[in-house]
C-alpha positions, 0 to 999 in steps of 0.5 A: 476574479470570482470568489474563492468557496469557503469549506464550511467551518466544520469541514475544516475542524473535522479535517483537522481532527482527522489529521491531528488523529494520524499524527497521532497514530504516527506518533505512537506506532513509531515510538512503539518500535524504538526499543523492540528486539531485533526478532519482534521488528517484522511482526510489528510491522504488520501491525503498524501497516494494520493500523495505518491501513485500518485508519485510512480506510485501505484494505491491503498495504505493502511494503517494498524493498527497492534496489535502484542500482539493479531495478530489483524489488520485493514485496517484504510485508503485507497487511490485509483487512479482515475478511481478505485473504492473507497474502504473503510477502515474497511479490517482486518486481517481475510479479507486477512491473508496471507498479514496479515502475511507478514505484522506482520513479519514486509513485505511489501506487494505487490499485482500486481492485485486486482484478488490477493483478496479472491472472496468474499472480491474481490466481496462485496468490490470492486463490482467485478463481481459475479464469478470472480476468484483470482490467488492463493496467492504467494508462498512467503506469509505465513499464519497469525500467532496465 
């Protein structure tokens, strides 16, 4: 059986580091909602989706709300990255059926460019130009259940 590599020790240390800094950003952003008023609990989510999505590396995250009994959804919180256009809240599973699908099958869904959009999603919500053309919808992605 050939060797296992070894990552070098300060890969692993760095990793750690790294995790050990999440847990802590968890930490902080879920201790952060215990005692908040009812009225201050949506903005505060857009904040902790800035700051997850800020640490990851990410420049858009979302929320959604599933209802599996009716194969519903809706986007309910959105968070972009500075320099992004803001979007609103509001997407539903009609919106986007294939990540809807993914979502319901219990996936995470990964978009590597907003161009992943349906033209005129991509157009009305994020002001795209008029003609802009999506990449067709990865392979993987399966259509949104009845």
């Amino acid at each position: 059986m050939p060797a296992r590599s070894e990552a070098p020790p300060q890969t692993k240390i760095a990793s750690l580091r790294r995790r050990l800094e999440f847990q802590r950003l968890l930490g902080e952003v879920s201790t952060h909602f215990i005692n908040l008023p009812a009225e201050e609990i949506d903005t505060n989510i857009n904040r902790a989706l800035g700051q997850v999505g800020s640490f990851l590396g990410f420049n858009l995250v979302a929320v959604s709300k599933l209802s599996a009994p009716d194969a519903a959804g809706e986007v309910t919180h959105i968070w972009t990255a500075e320099g992004l256009p803001a979007v609103t809240p509001g997407f539903t599973h009609l919106d986007f059926p294939w990540a809807a699908g993914r979502l319901f099958d219990g996936h995470p869904v990964h978009l590597a460019s907003l161009a992943y959009l349906a033209p005129a999603v991509f157009a009305a919500r994020w002001r795209a130009p008029v003609g802009a053309t999506p990449l067709p919808a990865p392979a993987s992605a399966k259509a949104l259940k009845p």
